[in-house]
N, C-alpha and C positions, 0 to 999 in steps of 0.2 A: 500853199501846196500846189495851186496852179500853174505857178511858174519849174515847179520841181518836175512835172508833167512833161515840160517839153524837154529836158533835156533826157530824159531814156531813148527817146529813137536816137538821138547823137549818139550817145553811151553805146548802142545797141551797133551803131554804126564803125564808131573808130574800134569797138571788141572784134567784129569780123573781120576789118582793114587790118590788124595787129594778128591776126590769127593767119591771115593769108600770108602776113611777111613774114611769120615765123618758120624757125626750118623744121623741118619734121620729126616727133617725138623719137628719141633714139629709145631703142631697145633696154629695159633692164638688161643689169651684169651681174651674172651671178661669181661672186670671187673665188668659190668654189671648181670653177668649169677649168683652172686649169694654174699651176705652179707661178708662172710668168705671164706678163703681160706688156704689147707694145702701143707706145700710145699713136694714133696716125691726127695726123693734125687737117685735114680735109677729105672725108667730114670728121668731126672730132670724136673720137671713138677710142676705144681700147681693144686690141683683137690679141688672143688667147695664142698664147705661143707651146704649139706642142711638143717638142722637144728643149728641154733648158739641157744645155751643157754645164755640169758642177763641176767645181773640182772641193773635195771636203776640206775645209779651212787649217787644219790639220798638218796635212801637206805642203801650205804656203810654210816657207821660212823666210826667216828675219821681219817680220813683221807684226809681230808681237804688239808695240804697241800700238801698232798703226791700228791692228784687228780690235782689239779692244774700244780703241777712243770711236772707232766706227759701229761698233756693237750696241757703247753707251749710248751714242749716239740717236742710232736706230731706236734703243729702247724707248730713250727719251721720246721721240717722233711719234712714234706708237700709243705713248698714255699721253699725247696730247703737250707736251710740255715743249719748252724750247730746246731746240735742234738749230742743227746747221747743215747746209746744202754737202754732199759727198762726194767727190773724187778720185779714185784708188789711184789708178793710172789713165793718162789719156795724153 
């Protein structure tokens, strides 16, 4: 046990060394505060986008199944299952 003795002021040492390089606790997100979300990459955050522009899915034509296999998709993503990464257009 004596020897276990010295190593806490070490422990006690490298915990505040690892505390000062860490970056600062970001803010809870409530997913609630708003429809859409963009992610900013410095510092790494998510900031709440107040106005979304929709257009109701409805409205798209000819894309039938494109909207689907994107829906399933989605759903899939959603209960945690395998998905695949989405691109409408770009």
């Amino acid at each position: 046990m004596s020897q276990d003795s010295g190593i806490e002021p070490l422990l006690a040492r490298i915990a505040a060394a690892l505390e000062r390089l860490a970056p600062p606790a970001t803010p809870a997100l409530d997913p609630a505060a708003a429809d859409a979300f963009v992610f900013e990459t410095d510092p790494m955050r998510l900031i709440p986008v107040k106005s979304v522009s929709r257009v109701p899915l409805g409205l798209l034509k000819g894309i039938d199944r494109v909207r689907d296999t994107l829906m399933d998709n989605t759903r899939r993503f959603s209960e945690g299952l395998p998905a695949n990464n989405a691109l409408l257009w770009g």
